[in-house]
DOLUM-120807 format. One record per atom (N, C-alpha, C): residue in three letters; x, y, z. Coordinates in steps of 0.1 Angstrom, whole numbers, padded with zeros to 4 digits, always signed. Layout:
<rs>
ALAXYZ;...
</rs>
This chain:
<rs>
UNK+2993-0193+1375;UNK+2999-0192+1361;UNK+2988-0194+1351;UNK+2987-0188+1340;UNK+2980-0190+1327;UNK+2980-0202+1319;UNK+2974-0209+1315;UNK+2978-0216+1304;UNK+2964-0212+1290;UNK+2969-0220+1279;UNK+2958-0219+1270;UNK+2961-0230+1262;UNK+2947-0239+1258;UNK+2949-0248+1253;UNK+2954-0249+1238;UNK+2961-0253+1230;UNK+2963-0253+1213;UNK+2950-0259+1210;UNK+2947-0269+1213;UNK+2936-0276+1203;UNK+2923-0271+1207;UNK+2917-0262+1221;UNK+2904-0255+1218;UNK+2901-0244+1222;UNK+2915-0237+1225;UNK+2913-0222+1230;UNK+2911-0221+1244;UNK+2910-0227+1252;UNK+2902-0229+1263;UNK+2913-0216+1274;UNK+2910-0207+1281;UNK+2924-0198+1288;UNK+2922-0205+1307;UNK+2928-0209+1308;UNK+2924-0212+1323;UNK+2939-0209+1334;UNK+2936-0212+1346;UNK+2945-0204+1356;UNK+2947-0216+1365;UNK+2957-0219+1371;UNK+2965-0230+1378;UNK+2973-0228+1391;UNK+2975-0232+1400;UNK+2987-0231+1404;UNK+2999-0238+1399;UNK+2994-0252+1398;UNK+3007-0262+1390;UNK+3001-0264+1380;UNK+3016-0264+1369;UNK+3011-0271+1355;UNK+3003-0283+1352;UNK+2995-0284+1345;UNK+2987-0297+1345;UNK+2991-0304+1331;UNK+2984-0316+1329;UNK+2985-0321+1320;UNK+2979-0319+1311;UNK+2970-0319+1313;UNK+2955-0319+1302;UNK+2949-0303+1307;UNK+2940-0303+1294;UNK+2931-0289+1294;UNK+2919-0295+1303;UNK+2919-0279+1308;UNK+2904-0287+1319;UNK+2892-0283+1311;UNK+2893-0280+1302;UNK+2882-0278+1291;UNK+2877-0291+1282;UNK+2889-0295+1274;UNK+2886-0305+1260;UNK+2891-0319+1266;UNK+2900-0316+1278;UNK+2913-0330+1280;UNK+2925-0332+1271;UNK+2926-0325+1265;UNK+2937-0328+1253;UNK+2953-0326+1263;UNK+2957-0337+1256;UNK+2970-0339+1267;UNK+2986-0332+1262;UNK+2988-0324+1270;UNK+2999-0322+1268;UNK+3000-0311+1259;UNK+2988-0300+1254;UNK+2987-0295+1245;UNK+2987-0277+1248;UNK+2990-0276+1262;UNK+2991-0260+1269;UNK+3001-0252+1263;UNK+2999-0239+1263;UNK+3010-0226+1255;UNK+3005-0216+1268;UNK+3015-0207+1268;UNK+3011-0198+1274;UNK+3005-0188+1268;UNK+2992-0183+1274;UNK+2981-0172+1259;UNK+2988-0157+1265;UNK+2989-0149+1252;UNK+2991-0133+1248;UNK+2985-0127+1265;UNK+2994-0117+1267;UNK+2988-0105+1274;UNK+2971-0100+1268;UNK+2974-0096+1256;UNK+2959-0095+1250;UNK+2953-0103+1254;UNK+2950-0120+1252;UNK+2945-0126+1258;UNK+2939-0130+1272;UNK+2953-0128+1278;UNK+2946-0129+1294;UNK+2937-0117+1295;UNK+2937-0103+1293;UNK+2932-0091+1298;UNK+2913-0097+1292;UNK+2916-0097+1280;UNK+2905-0103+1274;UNK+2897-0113+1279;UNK+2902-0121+1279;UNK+2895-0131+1291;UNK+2895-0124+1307;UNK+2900-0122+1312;UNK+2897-0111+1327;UNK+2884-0101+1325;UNK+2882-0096+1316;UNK+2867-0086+1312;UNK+2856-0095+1311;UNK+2861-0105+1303;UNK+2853-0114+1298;UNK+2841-0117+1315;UNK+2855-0128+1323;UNK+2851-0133+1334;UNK+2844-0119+1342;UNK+2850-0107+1342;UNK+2841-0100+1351;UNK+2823-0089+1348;UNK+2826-0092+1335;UNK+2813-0088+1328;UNK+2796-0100+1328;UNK+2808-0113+1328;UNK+2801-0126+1332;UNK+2793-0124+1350;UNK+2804-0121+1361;UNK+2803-0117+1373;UNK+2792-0107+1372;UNK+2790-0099+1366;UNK+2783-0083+1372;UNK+2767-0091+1365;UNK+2769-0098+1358;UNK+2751-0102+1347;UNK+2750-0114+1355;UNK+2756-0122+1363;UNK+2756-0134+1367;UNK+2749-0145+1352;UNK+2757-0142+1342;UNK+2754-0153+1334;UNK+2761-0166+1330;UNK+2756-0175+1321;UNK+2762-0186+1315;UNK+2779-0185+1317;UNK+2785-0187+1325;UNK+2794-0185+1321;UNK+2804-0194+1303;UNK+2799-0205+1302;UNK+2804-0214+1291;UNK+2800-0204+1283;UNK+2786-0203+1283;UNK+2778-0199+1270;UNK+2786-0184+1267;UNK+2790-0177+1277;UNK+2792-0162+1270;UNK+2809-0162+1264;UNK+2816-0171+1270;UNK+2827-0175+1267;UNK+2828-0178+1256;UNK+2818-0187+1251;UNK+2819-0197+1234;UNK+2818-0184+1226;UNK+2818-0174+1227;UNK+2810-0159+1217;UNK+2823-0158+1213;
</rs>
């Protein structure tokens, strides 16, 4: 499942709901992110994949 954090954006993938962002730690603060969103982050991650770069770094853009 998707989640995305309210307080840093952060989009990450789970099997179970967690508590905290595995990004910032912020508790209790998950939404589920846009279709736009996920697809956008899915390019993101596989554009990362093909350059083998940073992946934080090209994310923070």
């Amino acid at each position: 499942m998707w989640y995305k954090c309210k307080k840093c954006g952060f989009i990450f993938t789970r099997t179970e709901e967690p508590d905290l962002c595995v990004d910032c730690g912020a508790e209790y603060s998950l939404i589920p992110p846009t279709q736009e969103e996920i697809e956008l982050h899915k390019k993101k991650l596989e554009e990362v994949r093909k350059e083998d770069w940073n992946t934080k770094d090209y994310l923070d853009k």
